[in-house]
mmCIF file of the protein (N, C-alpha, C, O) and its ligand, coordinates in Angstrom:
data_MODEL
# 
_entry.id   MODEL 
# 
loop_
_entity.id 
_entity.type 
_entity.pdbx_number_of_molecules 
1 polymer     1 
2 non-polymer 1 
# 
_entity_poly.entity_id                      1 
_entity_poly.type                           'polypeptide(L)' 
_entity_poly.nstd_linkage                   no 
_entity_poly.nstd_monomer                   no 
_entity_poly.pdbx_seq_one_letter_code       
;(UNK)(UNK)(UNK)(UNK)(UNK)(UNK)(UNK)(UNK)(UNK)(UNK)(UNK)(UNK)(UNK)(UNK)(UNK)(UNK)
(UNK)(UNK)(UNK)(UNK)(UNK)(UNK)(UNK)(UNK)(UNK)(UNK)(UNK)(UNK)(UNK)(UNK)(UNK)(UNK)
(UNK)(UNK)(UNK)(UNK)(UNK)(UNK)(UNK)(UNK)(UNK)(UNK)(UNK)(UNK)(UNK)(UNK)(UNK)(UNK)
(UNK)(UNK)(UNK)(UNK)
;
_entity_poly.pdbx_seq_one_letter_code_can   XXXXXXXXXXXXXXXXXXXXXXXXXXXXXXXXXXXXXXXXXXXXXXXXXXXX 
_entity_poly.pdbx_strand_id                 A 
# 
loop_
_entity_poly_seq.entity_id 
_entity_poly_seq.num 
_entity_poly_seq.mon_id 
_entity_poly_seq.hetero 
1 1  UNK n 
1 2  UNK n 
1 3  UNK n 
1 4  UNK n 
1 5  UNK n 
1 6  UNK n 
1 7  UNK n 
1 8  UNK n 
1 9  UNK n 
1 10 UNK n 
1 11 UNK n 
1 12 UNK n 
1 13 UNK n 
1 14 UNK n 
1 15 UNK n 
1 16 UNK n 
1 17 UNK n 
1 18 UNK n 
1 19 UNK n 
1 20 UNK n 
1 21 UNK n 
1 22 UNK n 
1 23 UNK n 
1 24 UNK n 
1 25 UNK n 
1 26 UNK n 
1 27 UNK n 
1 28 UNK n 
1 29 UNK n 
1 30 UNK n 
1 31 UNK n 
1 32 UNK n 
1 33 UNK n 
1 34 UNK n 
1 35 UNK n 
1 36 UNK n 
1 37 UNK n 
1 38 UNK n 
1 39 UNK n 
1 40 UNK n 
1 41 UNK n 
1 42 UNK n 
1 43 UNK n 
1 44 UNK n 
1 45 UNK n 
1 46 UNK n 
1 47 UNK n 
1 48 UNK n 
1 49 UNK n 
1 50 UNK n 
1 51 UNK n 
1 52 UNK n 
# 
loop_
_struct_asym.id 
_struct_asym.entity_id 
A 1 
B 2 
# 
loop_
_chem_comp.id 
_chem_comp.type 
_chem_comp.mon_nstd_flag 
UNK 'L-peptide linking' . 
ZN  non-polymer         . 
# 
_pdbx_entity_nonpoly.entity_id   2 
_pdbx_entity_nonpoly.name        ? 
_pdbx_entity_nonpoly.comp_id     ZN 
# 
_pdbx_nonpoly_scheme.asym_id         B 
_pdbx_nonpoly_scheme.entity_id       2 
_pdbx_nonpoly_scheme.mon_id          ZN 
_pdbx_nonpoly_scheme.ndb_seq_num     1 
_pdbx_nonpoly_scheme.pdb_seq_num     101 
_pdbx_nonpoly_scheme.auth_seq_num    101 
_pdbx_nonpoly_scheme.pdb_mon_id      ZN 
_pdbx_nonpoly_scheme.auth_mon_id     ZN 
_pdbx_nonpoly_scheme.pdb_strand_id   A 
_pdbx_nonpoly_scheme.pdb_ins_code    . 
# 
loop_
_atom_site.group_PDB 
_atom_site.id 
_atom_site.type_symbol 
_atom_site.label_atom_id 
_atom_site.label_alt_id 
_atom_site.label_comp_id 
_atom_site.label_asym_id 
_atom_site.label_entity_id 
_atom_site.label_seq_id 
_atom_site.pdbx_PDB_ins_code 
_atom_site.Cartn_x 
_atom_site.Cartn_y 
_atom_site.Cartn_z 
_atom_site.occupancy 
_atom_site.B_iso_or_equiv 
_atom_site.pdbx_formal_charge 
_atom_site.auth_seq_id 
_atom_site.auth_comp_id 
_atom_site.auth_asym_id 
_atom_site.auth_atom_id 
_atom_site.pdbx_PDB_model_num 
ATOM   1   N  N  . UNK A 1 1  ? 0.835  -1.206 0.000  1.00 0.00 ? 1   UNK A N  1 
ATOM   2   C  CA . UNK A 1 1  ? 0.000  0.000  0.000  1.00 0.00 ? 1   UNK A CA 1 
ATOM   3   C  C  . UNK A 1 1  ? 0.866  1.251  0.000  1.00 0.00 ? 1   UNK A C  1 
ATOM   4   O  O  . UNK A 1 1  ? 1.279  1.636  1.094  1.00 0.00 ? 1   UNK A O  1 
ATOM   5   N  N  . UNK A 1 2  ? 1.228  2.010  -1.223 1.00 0.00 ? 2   UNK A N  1 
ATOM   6   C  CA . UNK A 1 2  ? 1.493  3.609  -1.422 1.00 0.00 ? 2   UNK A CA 1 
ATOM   7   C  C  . UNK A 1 2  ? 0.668  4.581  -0.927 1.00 0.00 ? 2   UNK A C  1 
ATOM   8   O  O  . UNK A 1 2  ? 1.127  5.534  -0.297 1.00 0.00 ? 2   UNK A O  1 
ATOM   9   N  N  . UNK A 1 3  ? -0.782 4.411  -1.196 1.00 0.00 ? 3   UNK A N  1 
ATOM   10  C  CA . UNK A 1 3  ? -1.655 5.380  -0.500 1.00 0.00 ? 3   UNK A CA 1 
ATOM   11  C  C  . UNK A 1 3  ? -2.032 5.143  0.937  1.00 0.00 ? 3   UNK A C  1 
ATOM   12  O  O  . UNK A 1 3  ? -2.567 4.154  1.439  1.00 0.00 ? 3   UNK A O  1 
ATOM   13  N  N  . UNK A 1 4  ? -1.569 6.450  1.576  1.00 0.00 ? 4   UNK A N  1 
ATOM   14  C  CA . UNK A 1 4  ? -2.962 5.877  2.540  1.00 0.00 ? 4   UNK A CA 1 
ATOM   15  C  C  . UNK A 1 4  ? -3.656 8.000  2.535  1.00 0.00 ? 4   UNK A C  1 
ATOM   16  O  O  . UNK A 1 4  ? -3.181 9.058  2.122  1.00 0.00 ? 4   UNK A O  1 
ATOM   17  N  N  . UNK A 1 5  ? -4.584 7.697  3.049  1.00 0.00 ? 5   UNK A N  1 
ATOM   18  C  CA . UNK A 1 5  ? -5.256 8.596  3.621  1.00 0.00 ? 5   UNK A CA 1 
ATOM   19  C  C  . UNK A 1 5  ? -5.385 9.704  4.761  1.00 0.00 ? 5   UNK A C  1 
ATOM   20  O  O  . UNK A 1 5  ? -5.714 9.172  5.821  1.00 0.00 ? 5   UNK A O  1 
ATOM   21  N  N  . UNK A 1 6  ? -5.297 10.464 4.816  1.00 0.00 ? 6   UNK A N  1 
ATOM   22  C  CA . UNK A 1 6  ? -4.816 11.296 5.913  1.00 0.00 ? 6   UNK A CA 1 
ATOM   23  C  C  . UNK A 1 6  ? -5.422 12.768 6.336  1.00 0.00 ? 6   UNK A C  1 
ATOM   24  O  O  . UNK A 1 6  ? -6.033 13.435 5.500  1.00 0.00 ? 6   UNK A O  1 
ATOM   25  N  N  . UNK A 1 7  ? -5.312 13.021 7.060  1.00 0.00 ? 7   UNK A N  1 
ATOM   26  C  CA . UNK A 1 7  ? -6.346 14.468 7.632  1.00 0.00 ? 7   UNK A CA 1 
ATOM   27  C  C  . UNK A 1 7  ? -5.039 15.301 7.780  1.00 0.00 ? 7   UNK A C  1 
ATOM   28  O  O  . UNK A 1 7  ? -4.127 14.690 8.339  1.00 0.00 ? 7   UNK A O  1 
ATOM   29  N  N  . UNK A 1 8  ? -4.799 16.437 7.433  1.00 0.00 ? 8   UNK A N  1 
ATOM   30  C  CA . UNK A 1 8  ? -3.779 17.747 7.148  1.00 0.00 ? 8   UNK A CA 1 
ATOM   31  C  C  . UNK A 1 8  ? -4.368 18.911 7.897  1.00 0.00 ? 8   UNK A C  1 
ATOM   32  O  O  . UNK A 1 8  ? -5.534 19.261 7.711  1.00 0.00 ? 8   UNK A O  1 
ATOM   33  N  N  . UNK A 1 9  ? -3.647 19.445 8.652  1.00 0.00 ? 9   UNK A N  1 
ATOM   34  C  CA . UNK A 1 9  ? -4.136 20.899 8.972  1.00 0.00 ? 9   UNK A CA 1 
ATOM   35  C  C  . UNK A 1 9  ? -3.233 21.370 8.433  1.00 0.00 ? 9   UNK A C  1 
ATOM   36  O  O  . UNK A 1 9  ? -2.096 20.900 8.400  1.00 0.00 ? 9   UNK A O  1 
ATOM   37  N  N  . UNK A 1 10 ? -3.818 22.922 7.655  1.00 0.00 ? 10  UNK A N  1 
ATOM   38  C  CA . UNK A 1 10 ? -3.076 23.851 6.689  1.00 0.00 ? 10  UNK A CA 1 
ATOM   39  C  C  . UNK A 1 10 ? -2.904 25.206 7.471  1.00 0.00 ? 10  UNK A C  1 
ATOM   40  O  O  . UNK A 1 10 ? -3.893 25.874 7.775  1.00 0.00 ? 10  UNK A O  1 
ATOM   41  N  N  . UNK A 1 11 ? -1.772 25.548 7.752  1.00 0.00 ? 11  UNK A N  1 
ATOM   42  C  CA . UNK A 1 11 ? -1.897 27.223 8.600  1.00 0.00 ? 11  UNK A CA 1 
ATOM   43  C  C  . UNK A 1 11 ? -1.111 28.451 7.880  1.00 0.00 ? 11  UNK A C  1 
ATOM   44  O  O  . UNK A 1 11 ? 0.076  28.779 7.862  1.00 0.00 ? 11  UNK A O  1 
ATOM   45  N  N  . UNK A 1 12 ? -2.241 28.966 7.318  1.00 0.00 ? 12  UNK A N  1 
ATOM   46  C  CA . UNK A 1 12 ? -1.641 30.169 6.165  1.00 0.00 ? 12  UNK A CA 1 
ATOM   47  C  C  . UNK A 1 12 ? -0.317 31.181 7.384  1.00 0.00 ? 12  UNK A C  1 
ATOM   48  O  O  . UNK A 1 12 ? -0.466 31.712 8.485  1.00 0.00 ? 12  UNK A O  1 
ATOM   49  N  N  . UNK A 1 13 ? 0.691  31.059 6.601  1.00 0.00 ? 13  UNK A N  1 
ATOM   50  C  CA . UNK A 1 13 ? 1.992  32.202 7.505  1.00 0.00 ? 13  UNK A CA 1 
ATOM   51  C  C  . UNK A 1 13 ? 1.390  33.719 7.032  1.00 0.00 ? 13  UNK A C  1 
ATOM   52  O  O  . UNK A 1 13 ? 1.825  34.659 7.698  1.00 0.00 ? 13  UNK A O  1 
ATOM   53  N  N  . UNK A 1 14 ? 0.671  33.967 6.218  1.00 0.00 ? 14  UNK A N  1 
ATOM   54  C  CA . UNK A 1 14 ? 0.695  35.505 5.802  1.00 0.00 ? 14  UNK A CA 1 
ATOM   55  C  C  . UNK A 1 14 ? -0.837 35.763 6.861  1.00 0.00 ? 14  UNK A C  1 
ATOM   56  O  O  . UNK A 1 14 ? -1.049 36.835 7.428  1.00 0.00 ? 14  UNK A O  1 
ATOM   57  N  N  . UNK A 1 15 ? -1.565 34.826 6.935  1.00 0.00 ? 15  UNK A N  1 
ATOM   58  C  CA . UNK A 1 15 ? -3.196 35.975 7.446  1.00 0.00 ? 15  UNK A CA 1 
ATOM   59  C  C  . UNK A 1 15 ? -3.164 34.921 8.621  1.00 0.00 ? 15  UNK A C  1 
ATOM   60  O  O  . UNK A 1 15 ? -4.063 35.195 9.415  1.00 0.00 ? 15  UNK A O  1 
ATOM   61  N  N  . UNK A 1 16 ? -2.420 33.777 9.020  1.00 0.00 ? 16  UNK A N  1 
ATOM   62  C  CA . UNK A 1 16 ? -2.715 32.675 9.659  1.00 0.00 ? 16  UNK A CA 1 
ATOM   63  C  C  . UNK A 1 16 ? -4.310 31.863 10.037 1.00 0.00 ? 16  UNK A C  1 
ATOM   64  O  O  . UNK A 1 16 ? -4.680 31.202 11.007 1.00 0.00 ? 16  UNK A O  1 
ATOM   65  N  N  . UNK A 1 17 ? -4.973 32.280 8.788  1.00 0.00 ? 17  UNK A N  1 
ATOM   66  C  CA . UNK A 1 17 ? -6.075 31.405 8.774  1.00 0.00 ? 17  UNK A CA 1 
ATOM   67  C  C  . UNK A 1 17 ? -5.872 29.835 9.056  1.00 0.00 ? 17  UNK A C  1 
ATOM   68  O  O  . UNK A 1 17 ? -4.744 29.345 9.085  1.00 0.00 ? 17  UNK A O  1 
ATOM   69  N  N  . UNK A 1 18 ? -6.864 29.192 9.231  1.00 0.00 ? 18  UNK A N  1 
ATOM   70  C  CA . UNK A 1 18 ? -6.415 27.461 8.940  1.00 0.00 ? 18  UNK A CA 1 
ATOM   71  C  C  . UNK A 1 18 ? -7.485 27.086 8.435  1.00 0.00 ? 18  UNK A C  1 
ATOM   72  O  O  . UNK A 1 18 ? -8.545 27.711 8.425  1.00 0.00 ? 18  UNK A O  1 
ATOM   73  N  N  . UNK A 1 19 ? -7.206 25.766 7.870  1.00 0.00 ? 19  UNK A N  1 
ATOM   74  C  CA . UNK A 1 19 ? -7.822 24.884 7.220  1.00 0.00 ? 19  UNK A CA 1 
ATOM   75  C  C  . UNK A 1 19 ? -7.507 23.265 7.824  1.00 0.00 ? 19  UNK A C  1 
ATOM   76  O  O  . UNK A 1 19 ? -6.455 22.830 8.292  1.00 0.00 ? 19  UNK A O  1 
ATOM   77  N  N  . UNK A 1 20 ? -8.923 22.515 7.609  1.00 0.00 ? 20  UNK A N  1 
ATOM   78  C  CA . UNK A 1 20 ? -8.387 21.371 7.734  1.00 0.00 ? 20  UNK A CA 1 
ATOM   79  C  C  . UNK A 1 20 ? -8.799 20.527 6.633  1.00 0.00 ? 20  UNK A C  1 
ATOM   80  O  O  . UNK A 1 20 ? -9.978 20.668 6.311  1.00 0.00 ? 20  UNK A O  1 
ATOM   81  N  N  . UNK A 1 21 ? -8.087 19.639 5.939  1.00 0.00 ? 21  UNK A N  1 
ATOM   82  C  CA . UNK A 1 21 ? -8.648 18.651 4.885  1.00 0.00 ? 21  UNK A CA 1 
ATOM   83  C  C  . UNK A 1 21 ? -8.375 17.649 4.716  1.00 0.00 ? 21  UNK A C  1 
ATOM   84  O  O  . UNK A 1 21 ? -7.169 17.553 4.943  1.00 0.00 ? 21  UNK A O  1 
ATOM   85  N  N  . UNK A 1 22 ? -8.919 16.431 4.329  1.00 0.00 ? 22  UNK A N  1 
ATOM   86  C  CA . UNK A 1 22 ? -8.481 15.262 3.768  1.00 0.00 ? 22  UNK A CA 1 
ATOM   87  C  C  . UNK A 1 22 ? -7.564 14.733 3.189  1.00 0.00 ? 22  UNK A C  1 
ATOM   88  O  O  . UNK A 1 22 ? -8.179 14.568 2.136  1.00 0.00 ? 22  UNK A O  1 
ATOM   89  N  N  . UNK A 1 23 ? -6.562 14.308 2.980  1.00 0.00 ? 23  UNK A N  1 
ATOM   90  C  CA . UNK A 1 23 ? -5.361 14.274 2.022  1.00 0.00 ? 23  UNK A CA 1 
ATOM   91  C  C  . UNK A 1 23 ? -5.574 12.453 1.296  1.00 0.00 ? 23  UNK A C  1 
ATOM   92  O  O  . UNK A 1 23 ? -6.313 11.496 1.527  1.00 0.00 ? 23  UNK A O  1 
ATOM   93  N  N  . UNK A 1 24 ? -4.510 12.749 0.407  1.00 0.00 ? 24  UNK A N  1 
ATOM   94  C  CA . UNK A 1 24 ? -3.854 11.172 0.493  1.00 0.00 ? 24  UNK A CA 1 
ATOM   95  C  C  . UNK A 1 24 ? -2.268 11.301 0.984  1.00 0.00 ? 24  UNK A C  1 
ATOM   96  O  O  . UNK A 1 24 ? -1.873 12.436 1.249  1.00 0.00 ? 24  UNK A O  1 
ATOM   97  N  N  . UNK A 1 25 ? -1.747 10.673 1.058  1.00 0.00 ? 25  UNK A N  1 
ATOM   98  C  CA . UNK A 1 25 ? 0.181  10.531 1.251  1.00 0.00 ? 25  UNK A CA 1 
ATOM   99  C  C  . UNK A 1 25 ? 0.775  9.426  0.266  1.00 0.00 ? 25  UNK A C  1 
ATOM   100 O  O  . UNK A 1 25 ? 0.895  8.301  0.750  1.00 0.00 ? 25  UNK A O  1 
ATOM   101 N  N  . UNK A 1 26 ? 1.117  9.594  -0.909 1.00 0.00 ? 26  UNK A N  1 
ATOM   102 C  CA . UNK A 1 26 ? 1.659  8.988  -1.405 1.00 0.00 ? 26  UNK A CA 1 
ATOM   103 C  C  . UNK A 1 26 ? 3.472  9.329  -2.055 1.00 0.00 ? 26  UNK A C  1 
ATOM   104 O  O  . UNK A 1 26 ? 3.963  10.118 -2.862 1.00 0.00 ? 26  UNK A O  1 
ATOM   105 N  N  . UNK A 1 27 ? 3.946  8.330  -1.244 1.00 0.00 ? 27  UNK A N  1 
ATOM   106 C  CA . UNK A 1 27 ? 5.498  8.284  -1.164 1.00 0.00 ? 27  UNK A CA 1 
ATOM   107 C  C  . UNK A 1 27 ? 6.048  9.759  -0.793 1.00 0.00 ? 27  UNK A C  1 
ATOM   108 O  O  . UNK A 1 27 ? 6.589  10.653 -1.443 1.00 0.00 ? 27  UNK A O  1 
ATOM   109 N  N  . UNK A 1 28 ? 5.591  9.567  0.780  1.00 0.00 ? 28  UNK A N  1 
ATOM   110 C  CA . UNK A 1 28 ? 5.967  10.979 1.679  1.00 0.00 ? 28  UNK A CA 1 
ATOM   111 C  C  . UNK A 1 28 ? 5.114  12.122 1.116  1.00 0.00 ? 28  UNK A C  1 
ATOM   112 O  O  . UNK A 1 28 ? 4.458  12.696 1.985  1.00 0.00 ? 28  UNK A O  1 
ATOM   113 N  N  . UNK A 1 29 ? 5.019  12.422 0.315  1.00 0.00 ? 29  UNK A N  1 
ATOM   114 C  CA . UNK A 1 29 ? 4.347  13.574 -0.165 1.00 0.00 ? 29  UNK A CA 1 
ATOM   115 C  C  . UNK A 1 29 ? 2.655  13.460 -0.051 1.00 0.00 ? 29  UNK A C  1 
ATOM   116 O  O  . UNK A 1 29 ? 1.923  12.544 -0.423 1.00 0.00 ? 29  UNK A O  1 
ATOM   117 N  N  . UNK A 1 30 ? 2.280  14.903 0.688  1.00 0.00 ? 30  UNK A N  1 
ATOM   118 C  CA . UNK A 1 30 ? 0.542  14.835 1.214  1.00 0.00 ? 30  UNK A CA 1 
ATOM   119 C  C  . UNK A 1 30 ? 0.200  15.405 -0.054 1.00 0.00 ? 30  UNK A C  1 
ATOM   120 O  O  . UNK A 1 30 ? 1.058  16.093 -0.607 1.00 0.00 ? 30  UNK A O  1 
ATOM   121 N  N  . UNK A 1 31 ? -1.233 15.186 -0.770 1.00 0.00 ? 31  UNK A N  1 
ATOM   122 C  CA . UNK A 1 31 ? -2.008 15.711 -1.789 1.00 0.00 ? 31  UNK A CA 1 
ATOM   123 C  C  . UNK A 1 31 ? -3.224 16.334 -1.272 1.00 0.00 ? 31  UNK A C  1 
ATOM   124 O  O  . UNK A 1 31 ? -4.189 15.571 -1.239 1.00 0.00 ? 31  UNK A O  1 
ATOM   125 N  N  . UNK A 1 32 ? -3.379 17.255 -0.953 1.00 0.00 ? 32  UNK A N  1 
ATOM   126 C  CA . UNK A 1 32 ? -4.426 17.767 -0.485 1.00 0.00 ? 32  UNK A CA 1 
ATOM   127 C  C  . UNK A 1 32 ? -5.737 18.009 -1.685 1.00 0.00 ? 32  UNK A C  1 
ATOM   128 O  O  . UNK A 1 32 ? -6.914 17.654 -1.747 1.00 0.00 ? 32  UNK A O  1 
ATOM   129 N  N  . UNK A 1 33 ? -4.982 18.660 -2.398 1.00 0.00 ? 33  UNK A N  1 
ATOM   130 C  CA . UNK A 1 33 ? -5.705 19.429 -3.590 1.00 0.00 ? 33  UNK A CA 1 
ATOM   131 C  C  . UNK A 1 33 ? -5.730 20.883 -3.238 1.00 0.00 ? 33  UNK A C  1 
ATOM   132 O  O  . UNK A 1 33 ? -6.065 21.786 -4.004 1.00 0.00 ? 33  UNK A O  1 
ATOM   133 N  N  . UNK A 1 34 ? -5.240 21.047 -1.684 1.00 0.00 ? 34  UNK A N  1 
ATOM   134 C  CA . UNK A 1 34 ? -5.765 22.772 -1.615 1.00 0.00 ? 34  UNK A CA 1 
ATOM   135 C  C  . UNK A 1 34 ? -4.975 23.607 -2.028 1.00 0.00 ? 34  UNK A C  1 
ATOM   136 O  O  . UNK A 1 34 ? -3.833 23.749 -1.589 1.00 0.00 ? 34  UNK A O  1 
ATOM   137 N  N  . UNK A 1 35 ? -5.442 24.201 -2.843 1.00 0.00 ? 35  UNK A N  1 
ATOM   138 C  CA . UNK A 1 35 ? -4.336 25.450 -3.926 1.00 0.00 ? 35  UNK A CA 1 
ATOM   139 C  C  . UNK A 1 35 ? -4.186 26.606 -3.137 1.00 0.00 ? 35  UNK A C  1 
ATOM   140 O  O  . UNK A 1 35 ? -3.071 26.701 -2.624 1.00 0.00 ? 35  UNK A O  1 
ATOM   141 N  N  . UNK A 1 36 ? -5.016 27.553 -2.879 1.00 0.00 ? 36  UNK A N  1 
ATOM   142 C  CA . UNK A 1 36 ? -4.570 28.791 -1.954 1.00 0.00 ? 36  UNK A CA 1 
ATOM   143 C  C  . UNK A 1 36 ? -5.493 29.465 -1.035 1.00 0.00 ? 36  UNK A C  1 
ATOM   144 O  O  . UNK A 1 36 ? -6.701 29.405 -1.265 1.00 0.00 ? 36  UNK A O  1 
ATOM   145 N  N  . UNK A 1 37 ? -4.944 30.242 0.214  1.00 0.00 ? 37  UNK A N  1 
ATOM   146 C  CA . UNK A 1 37 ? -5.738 30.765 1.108  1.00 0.00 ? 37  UNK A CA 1 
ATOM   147 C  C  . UNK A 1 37 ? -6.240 31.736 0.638  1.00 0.00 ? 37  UNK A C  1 
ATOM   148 O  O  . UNK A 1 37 ? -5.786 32.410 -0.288 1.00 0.00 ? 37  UNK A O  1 
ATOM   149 N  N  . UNK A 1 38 ? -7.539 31.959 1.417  1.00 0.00 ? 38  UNK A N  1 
ATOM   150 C  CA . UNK A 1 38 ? -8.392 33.502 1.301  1.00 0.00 ? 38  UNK A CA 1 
ATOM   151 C  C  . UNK A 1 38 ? -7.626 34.559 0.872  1.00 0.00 ? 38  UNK A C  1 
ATOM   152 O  O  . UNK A 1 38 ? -8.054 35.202 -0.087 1.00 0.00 ? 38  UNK A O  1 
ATOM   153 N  N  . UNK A 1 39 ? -6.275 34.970 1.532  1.00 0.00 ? 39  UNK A N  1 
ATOM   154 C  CA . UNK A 1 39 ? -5.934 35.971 1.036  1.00 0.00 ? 39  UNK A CA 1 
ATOM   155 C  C  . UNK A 1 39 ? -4.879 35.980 -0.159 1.00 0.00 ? 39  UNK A C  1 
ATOM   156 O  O  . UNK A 1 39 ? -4.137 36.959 -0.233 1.00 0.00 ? 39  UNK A O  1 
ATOM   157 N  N  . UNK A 1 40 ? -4.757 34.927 -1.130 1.00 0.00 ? 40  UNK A N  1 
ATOM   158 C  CA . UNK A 1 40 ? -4.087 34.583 -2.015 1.00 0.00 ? 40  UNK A CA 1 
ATOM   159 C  C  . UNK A 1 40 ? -2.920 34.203 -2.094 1.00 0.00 ? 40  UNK A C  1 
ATOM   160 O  O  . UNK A 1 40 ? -2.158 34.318 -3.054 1.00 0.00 ? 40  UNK A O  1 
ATOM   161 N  N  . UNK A 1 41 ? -2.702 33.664 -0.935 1.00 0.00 ? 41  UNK A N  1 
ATOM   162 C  CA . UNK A 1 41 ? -0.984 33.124 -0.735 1.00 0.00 ? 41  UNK A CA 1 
ATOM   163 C  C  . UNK A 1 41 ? -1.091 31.426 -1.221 1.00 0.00 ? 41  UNK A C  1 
ATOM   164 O  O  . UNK A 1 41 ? -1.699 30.417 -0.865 1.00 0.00 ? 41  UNK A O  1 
ATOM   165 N  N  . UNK A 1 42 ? -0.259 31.764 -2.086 1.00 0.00 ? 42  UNK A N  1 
ATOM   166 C  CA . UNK A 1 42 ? -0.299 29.942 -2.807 1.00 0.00 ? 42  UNK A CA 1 
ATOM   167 C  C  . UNK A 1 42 ? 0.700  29.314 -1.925 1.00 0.00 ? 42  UNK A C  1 
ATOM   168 O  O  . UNK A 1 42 ? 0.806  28.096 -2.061 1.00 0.00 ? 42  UNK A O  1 
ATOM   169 N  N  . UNK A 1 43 ? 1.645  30.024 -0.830 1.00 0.00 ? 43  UNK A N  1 
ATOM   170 C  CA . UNK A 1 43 ? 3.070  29.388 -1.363 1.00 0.00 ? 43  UNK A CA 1 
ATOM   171 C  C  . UNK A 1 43 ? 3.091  29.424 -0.013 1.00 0.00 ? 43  UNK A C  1 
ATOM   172 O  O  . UNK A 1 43 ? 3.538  28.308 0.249  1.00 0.00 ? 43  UNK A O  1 
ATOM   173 N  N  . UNK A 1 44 ? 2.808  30.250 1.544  1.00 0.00 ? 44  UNK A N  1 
ATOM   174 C  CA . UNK A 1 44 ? 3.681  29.886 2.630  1.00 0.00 ? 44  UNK A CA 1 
ATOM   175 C  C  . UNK A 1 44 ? 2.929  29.610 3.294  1.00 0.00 ? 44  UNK A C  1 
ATOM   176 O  O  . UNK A 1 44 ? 2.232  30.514 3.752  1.00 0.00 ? 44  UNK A O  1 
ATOM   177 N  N  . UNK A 1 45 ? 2.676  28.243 3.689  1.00 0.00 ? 45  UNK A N  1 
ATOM   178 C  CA . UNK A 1 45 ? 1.783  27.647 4.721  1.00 0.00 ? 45  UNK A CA 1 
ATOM   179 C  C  . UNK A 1 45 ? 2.711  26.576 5.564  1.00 0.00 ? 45  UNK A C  1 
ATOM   180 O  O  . UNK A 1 45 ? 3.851  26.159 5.363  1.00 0.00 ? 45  UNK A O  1 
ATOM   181 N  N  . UNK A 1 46 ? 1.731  26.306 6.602  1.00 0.00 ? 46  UNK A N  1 
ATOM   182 C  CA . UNK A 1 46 ? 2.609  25.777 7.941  1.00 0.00 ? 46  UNK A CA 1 
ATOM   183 C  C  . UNK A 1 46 ? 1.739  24.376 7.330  1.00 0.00 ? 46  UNK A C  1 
ATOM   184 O  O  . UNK A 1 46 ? 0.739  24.598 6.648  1.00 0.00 ? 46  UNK A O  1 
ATOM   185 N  N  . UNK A 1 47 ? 2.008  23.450 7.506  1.00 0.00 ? 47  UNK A N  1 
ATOM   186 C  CA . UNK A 1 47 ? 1.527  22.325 7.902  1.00 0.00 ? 47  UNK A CA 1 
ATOM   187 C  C  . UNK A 1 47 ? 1.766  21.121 7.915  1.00 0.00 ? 47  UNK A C  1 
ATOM   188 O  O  . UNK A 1 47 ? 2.635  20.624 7.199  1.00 0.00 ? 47  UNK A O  1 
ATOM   189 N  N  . UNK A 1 48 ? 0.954  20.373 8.821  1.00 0.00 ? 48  UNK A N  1 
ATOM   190 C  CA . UNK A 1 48 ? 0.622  19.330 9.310  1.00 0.00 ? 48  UNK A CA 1 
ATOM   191 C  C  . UNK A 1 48 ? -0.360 18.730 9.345  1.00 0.00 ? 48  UNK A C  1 
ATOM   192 O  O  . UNK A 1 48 ? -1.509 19.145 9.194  1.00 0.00 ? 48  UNK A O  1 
ATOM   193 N  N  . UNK A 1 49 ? 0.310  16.836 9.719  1.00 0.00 ? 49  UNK A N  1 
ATOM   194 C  CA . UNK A 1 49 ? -0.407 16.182 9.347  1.00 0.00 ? 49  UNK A CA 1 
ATOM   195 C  C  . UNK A 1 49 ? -0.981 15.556 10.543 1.00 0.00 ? 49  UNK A C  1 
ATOM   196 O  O  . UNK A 1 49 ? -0.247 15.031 11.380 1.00 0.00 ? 49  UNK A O  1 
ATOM   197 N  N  . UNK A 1 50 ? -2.958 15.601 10.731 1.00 0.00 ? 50  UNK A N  1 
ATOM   198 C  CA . UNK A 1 50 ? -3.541 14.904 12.166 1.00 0.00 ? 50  UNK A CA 1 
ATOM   199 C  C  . UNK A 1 50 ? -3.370 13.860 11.818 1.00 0.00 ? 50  UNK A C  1 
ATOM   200 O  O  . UNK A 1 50 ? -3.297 13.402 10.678 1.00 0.00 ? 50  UNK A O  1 
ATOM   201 N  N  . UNK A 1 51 ? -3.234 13.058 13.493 1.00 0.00 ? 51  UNK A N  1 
ATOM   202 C  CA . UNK A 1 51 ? -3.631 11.470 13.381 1.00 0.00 ? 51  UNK A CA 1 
ATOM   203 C  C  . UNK A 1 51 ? -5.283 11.408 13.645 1.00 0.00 ? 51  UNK A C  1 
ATOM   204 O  O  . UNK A 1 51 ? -5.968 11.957 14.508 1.00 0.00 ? 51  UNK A O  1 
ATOM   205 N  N  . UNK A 1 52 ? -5.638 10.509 12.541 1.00 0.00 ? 52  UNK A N  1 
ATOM   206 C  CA . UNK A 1 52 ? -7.194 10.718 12.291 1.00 0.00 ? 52  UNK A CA 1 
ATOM   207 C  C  . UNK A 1 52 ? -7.534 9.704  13.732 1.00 0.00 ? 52  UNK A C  1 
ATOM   208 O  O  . UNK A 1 52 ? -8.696 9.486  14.073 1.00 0.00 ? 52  UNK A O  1 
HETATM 209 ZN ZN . ZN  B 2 .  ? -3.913 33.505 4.225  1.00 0.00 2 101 ZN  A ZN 1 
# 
């Protein structure tokens, strides 16, 4: 098994909004799908991954 499934919290560094979402993890790398925060920052976010 390559995939597994996983819950991500996302914490924007510019407005520090958060998000939480679903992921997969395949070969270390999380896929969220989430492209960018409210205030248009694609690029500097904090995050981590919950244990579901
Ligand atoms: Zn933001």
């Amino acid at each position: 098994m390559s995939l597994s499934r996983v819950k991500v919290a996302i914490r924007c560094n510019i407005c520090g909004e958060k998000f939480v979402l679903r992921g997969r993890r395949e070969k270390g790398k999380i896929d969220t799908g989430f492209k960018q925060c409210l205030c248009n920052n694609t690029l500097d976010f904090e995050i981590q991954e919950v244990a579901l």
